[in-house]
C-alpha positions in Angstrom: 37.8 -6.3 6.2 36.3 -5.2 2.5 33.4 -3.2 2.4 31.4 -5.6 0.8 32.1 -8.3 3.5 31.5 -6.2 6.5 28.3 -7.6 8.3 25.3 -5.2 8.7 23.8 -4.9 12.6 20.0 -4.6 13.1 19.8 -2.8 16.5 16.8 -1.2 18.7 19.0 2.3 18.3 19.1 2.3 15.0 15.9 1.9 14.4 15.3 4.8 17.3 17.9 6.7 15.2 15.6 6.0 11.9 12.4 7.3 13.9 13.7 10.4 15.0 15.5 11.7 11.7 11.9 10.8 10.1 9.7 12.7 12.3 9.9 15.9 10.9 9.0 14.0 7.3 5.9 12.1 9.3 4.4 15.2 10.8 4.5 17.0 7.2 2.6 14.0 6.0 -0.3 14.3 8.8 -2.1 16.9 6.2 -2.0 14.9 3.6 -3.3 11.5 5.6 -6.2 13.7 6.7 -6.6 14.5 3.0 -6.7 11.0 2.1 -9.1 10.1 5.1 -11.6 12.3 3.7 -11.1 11.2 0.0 -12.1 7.6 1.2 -15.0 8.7 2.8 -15.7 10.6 0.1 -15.4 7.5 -2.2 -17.6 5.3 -0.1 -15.3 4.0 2.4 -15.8 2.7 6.2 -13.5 4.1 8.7 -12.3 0.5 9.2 -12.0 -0.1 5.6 -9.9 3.2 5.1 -7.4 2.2 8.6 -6.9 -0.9 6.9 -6.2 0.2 3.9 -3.7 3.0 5.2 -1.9 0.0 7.3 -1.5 -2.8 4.6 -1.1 -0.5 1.6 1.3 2.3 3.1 1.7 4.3 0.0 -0.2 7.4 -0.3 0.3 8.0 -4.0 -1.5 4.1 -4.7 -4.1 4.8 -2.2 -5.5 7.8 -3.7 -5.5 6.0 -7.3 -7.5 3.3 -5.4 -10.0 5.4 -4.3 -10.4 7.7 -7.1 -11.5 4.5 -9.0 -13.8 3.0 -6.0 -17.1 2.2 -7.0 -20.1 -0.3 -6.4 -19.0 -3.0 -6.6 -15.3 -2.5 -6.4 -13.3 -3.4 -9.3 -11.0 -5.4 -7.4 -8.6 -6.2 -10.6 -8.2 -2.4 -11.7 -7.6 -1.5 -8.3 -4.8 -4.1 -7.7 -3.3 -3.6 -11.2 -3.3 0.4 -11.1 -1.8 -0.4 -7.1 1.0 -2.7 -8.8 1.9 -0.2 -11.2 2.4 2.9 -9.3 4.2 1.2 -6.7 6.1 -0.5 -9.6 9.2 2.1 -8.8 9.6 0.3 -5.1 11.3 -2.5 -6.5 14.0 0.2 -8.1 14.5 1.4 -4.6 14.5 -2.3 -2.4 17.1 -3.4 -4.9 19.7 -0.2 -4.5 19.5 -1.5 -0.4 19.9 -5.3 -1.7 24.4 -5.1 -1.6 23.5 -3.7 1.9 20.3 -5.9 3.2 21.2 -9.8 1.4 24.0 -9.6 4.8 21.1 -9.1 7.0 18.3 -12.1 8.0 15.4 -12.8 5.8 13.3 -12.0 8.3 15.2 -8.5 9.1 15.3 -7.4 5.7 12.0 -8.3 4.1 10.3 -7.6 7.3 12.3 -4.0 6.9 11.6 -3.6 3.4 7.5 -3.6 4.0 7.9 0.4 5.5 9.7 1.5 2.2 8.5 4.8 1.0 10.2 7.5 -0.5 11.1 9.9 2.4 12.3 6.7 4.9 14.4 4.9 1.6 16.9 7.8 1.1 17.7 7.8 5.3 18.6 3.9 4.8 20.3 4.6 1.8 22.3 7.6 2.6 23.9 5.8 5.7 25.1 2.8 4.4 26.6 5.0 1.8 28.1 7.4 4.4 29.8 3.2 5.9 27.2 3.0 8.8 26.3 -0.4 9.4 22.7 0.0 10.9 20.2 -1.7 8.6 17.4 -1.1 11.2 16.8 2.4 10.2 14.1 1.6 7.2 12.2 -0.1 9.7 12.6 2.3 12.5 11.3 5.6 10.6 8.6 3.4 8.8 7.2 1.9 12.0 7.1 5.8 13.2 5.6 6.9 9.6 3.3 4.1 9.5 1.7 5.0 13.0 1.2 9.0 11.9 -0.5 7.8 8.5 -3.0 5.3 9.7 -3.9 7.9 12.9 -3.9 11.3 10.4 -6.2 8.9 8.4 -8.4 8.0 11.0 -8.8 11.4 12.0 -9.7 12.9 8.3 -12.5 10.2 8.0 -14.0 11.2 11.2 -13.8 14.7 10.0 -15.4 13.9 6.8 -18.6 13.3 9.0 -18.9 17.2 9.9 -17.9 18.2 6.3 -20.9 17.1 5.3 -21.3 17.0 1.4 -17.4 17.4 0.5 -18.3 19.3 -2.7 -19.6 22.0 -0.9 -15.6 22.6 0.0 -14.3 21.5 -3.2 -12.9 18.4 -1.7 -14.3 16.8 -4.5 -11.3 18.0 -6.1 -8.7 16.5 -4.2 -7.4 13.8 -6.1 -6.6 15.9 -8.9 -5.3 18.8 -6.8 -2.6 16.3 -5.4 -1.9 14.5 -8.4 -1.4 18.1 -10.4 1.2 19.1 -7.4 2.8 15.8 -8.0 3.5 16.2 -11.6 4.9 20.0 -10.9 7.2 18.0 -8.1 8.6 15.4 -11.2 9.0 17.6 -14.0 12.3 17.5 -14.8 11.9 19.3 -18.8 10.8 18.8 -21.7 11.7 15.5 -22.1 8.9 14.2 -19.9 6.7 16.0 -22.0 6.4 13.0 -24.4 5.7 9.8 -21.7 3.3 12.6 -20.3 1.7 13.6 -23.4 1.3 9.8 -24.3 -0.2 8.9 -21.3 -2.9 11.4 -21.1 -3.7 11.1 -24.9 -4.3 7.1 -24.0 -6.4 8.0 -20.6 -8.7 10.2 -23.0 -9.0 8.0 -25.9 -10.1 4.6 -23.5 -12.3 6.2 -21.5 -14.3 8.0 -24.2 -13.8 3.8 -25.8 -14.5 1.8 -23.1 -16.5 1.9 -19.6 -14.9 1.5 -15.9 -11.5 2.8 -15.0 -9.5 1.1 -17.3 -8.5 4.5 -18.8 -6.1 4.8 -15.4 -4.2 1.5 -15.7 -3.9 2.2 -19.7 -2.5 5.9 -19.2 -0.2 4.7 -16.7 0.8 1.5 -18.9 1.3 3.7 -22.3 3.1 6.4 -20.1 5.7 4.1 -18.5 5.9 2.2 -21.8 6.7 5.8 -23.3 9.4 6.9 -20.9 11.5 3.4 -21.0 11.8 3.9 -24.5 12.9 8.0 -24.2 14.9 6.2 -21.3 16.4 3.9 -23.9 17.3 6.4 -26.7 
């Protein structure tokens, strides 16, 4: 039978198999779930509001925008819209598993594709290309990633009660400590010094013009802008 015809299984051992190849990935990311639990307290969140956040947003990177832009009262629209576009590179990565996941159910595959993150999506990926079969390992090692966030998160916002003022620890400076170890992590050369150098030019510039947050979504909106056309040269 061709590749392309061969049907994909969905199986309780695959997704086993996806949980125990993540864990090593899910217990490196306890630290940084405790981080974020303190960060929401920090930013005014209840420990219900910060569980449920971890468990319907599941994406670390998005939920630490979110909070660095909390305030009273929420600005519901900036936060959605800076959520949208810096899980914008998820669609990228749910459409390299589509020649795999459109032979799977509906139900299998989209219900699958809600625990995409970046350390589960290579597994997946990796073992269809390798000609396994198992589409159940996105879901496995995201049900098993998923259960370590939301818990690690728990745990840091109960912590954040005996930290007391978090400034007195510098926790204050956790959102840019993270971010500043995630640009390290991407740079590639100096060609992403221009979508960078774009982006932060257009943070300064709107939030010395104009009040709120809006500075995040139009950094991130000039800097993607920027790199699809250094993309497209």
């Amino acid at each position: 039978m061709s590749d392309h015809l061969r049907p994909v299984t969905f199986t309780r051992s695959g997704a086993l198999a996806g949980a125990w190849d993540a864990m090593p990935m899910a217990l490196s990311s306890v630290a940084f779930g405790l981080v974020f639990g303190v960060a929401a307290r920090q930013a005014g969140l209840t420990l219900a509001e910060a569980t449920v956040m971890s468990t319907l947003v599941f994406g670390g990177s998005a939920q630490f925008v979110a909070v660095g832009i909390w305030g009273s009262p929420v600005p519901i629209f900036a936060v959605i819209v800076a959520t949208l576009i810096v899980n914008a590179r998820y669609l990228l990565m749910g459409a390299s598993l589509r020649p795999w996941y459109s032979r799977m159910r509906r139900r299998q595959a989209y219900g699958s594709l809600f625990f995409l993150t970046d350390t589960n999506w290579p597994l997946q990926l990796q073992a269809f290309q390798r000609g396994e079969r198992e589409g159940a390992v996105l879901m496995g090692s995201g049900i098993f990633m998923l259960s370590t966030w939301v818990a690690s998160t728990a745990i840091g916002h109960a912590a954040g009660a005996a930290i007391g003022d978090p400034r007195t620890w510098g926790l204050d400076f956790t959102i840019v400590a993270f971010f500043a170890a995630v640009l390290v992590k991407l740079w590639h050369g100096r060609g992403d010094a221009m979508p960078w150098t774009v982006a932060a030019a257009t943070a300064i510039l709107v939030h010395a013009l104009v009040p709120g947050f809006w500075h995040v979504i139009a950094g991130a909106l000039a800097g993607s802008i920027a790199g699809a056309i250094r993309d497209g040269r």
